[in-house]
N, CA, C and O atoms as a DFTB+ gen file, in Angstrom:
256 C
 N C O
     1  1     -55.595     -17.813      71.098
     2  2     -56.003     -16.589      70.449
     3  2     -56.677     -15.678      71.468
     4  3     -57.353     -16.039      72.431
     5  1     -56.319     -14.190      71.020
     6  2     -57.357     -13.434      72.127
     7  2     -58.371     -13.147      71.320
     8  3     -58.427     -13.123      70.090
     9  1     -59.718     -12.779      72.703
    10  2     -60.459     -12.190      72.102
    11  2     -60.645     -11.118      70.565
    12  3     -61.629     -11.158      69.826
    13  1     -59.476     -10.252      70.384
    14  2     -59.766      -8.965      69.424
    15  2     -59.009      -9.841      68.177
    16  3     -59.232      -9.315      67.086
    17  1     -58.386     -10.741      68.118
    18  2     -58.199     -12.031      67.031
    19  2     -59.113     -12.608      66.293
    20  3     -58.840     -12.806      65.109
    21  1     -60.587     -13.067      66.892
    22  2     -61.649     -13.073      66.549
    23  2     -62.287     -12.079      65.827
    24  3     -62.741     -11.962      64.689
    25  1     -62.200     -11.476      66.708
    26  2     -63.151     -10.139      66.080
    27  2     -62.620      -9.394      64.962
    28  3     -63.356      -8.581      64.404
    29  1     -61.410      -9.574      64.558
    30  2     -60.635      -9.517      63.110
    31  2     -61.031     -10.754      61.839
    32  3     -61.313     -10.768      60.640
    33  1     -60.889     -11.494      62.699
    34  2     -61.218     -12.615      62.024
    35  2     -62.939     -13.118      61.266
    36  3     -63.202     -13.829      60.297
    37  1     -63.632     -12.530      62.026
    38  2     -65.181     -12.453      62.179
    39  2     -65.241     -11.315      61.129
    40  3     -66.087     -11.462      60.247
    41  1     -64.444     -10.168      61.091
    42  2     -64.993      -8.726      60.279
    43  2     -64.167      -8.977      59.009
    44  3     -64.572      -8.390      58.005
    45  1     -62.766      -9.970      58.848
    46  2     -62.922      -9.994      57.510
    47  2     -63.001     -10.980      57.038
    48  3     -62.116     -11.416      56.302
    49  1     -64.435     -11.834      57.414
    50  2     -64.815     -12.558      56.601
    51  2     -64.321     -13.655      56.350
    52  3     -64.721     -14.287      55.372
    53  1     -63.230     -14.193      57.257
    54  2     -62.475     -15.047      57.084
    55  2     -63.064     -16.557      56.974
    56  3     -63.840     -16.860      57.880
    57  1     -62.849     -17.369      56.162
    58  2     -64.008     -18.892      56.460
    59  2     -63.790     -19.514      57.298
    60  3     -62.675     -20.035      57.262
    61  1     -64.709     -19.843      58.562
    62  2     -65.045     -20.878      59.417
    63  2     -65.355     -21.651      59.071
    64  3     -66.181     -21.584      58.161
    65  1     -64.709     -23.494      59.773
    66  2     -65.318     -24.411      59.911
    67  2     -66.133     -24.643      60.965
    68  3     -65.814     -24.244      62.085
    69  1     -67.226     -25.282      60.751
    70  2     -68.224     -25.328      61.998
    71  2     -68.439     -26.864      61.807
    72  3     -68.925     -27.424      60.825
    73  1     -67.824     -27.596      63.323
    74  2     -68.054     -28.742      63.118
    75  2     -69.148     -29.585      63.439
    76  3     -69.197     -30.814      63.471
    77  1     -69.892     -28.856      63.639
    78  2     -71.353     -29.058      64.767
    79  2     -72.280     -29.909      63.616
    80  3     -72.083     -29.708      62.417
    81  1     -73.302     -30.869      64.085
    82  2     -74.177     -31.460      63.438
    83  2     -74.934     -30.379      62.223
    84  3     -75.077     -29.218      62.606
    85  1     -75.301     -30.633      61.132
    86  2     -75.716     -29.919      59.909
    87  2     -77.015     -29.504      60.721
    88  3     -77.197     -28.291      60.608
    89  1     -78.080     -30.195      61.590
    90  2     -79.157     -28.961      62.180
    91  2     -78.696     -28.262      63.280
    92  3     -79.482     -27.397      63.665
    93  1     -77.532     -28.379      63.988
    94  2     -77.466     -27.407      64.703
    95  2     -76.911     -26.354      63.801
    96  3     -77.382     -25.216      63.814
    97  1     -75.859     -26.720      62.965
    98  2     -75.796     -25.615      61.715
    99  2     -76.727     -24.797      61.221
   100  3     -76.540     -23.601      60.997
   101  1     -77.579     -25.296      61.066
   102  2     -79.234     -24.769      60.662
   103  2     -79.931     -23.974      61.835
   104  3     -80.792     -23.125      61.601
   105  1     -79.710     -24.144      62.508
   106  2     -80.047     -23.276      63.821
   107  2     -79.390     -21.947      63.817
   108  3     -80.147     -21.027      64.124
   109  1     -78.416     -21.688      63.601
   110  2     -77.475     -20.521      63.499
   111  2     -75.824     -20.846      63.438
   112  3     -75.043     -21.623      63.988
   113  1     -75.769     -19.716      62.378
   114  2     -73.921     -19.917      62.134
   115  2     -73.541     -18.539      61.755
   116  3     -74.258     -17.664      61.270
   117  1     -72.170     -18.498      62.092
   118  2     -71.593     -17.253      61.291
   119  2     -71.369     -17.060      59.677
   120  3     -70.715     -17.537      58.750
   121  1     -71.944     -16.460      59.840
   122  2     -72.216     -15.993      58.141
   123  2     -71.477     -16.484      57.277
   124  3     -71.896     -17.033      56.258
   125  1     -70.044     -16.316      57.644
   126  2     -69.251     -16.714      56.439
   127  2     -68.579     -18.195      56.892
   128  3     -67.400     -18.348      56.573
   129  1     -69.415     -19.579      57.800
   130  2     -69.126     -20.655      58.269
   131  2     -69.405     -21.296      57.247
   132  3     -70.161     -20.846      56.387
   133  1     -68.805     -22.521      57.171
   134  2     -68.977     -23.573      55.995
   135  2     -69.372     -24.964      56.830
   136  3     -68.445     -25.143      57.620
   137  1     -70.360     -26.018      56.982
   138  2     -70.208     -26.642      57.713
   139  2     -69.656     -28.154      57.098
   140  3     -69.902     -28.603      55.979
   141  1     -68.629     -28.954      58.447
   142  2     -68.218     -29.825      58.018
   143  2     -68.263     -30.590      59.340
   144  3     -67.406     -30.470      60.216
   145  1     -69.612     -31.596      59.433
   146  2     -69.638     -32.011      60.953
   147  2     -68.498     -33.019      60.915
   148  3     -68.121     -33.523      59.857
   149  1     -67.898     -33.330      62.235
   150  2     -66.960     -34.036      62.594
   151  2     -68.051     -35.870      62.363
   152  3     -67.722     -36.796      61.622
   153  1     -68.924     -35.829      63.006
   154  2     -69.314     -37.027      63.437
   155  2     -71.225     -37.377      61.943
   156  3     -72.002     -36.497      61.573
   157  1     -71.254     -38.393      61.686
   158  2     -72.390     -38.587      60.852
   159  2     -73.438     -39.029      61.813
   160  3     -73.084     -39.570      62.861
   161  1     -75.029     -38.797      61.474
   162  2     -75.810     -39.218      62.444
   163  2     -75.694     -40.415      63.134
   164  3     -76.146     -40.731      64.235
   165  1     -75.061     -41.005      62.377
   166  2     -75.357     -42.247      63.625
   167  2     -74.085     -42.695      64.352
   168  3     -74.034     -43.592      65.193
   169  1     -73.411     -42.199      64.061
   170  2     -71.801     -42.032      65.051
   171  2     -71.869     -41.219      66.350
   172  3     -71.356     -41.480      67.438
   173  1     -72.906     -39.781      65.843
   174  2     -73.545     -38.983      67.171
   175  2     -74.298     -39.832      67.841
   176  3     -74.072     -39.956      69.045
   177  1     -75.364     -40.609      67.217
   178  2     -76.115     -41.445      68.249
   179  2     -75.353     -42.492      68.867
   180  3     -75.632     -42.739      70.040
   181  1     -74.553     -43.078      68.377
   182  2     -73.588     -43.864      69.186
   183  2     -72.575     -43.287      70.504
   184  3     -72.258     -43.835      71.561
   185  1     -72.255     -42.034      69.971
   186  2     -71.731     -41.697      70.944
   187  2     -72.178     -41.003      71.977
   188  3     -71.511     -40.636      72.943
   189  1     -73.590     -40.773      71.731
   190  2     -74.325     -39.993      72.826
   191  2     -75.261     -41.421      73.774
   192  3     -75.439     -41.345      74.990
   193  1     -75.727     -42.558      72.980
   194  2     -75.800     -43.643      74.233
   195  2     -74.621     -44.090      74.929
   196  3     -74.680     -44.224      76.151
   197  1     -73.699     -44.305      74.385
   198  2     -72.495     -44.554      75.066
   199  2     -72.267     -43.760      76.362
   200  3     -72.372     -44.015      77.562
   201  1     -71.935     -42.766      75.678
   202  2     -71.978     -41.298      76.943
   203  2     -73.155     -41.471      78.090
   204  3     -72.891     -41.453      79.292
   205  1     -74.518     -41.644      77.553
   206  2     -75.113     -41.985      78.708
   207  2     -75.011     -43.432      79.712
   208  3     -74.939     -43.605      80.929
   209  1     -75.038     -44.111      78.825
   210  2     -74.746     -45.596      79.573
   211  2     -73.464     -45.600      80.474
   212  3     -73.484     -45.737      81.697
   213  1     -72.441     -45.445      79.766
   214  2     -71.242     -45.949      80.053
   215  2     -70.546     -44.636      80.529
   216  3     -69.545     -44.581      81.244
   217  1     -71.074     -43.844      80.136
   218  2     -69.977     -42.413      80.834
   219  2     -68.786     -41.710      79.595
   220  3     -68.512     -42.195      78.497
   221  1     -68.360     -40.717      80.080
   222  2     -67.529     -40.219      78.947
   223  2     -65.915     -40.970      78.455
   224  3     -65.488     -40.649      77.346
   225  1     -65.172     -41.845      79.226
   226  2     -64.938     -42.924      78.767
   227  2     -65.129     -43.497      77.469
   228  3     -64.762     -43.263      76.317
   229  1     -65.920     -44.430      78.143
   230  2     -66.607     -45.557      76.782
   231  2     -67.201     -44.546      75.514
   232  3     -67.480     -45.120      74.462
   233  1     -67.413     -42.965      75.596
   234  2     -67.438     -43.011      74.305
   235  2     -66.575     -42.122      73.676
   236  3     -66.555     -41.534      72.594
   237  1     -65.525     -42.225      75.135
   238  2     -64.110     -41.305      73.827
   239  2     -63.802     -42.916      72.983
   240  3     -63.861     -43.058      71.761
   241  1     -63.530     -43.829      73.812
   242  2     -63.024     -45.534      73.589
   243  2     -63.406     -45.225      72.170
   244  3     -62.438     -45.097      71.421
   245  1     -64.944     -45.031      71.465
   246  2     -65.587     -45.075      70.084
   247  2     -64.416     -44.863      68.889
   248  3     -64.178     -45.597      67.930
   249  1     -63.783     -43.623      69.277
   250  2     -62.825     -43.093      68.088
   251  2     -63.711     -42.170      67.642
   252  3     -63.111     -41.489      66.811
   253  1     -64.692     -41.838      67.748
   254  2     -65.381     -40.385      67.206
   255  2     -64.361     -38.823      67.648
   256  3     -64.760     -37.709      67.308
């Protein structure tokens, strides 16, 4: 998509999914976003020690 695709998309209101954790949702979203995180808290925490321990690898390996 280009840029001015968005910006059509953004002005009419069109619904976004935002897959981001529900507080980063809470932090800020586009107005007309609906959120639907990909991962549940503790699938993020799994995959973020993983990621540190083991590297990005071992926590694609997860299936998250």
């Amino acid at each position: 998509m280009m840029p001015a695709d968005f910006k059509t998309l953004f002005i009419s209101n069109t619904p976004l999914i935002d897959v981001r954790a529900a507080v980063e949702f809470a932090q800020g979203a586009f107005p007309s976003a609906i959120n639907l995180p990909i991962l549940n808290d503790n699938e993020r925490h799994a995959v973020g020690i993983s990621y540190k321990q083991d590297g990005a690898d071992a926590a694609e390996r997860l299936g998250h």
